[in-house]
N, C-alpha and C positions, 0 to 999 in steps of 0.2 A: 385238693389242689386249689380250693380256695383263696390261699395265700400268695399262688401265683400270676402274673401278670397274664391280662387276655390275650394277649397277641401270642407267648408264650407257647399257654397251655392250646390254642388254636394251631400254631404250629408242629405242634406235636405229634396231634389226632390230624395233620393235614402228612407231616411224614409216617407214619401209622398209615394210613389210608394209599398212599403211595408204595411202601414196603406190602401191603397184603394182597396190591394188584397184579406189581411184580412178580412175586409168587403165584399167584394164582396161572397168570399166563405161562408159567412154563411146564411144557409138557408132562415131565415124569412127576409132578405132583400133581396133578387131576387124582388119578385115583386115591392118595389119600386122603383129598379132599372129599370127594364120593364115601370115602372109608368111614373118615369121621363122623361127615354128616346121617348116614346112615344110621351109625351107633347113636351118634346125637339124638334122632329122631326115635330109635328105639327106646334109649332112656326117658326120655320125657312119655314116651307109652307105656312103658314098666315091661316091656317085653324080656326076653334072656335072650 
C-alpha cells in the first residue's frame, strides 16, 4: 500500500478496527472467537 495516500490507508485499518469490535461484541460469536483462538494457540504449539 505504499502507493496509497496516508489518510487513506489510515482509514481503512481505522474501519477494519471498527468492523472487528462490532463483531466481537455480539453475543453468538464469542465462541468462535474462543474456537479460533484456541486452534490458533494450538498451532503455534504444534499440538493436534
Amino acid at each position: 500500500m505504499e502507493d496509497w495516500p496516508e489518510w487513506l490507508v489510515k482509514g481503512l485499518y481505522k474501519r477494519f478496527d471498527e468492523l472487528s469490535l462490532s463483531v466481537e461484541q455480539q453475543e453468538h460469536i464469542a465462541p468462535l472467537i474462543e474456537k479460533s483462538s484456541k486452534l490458533l494457540t494450538d498451532l503455534k504449539s504444534g499440538d493436534d
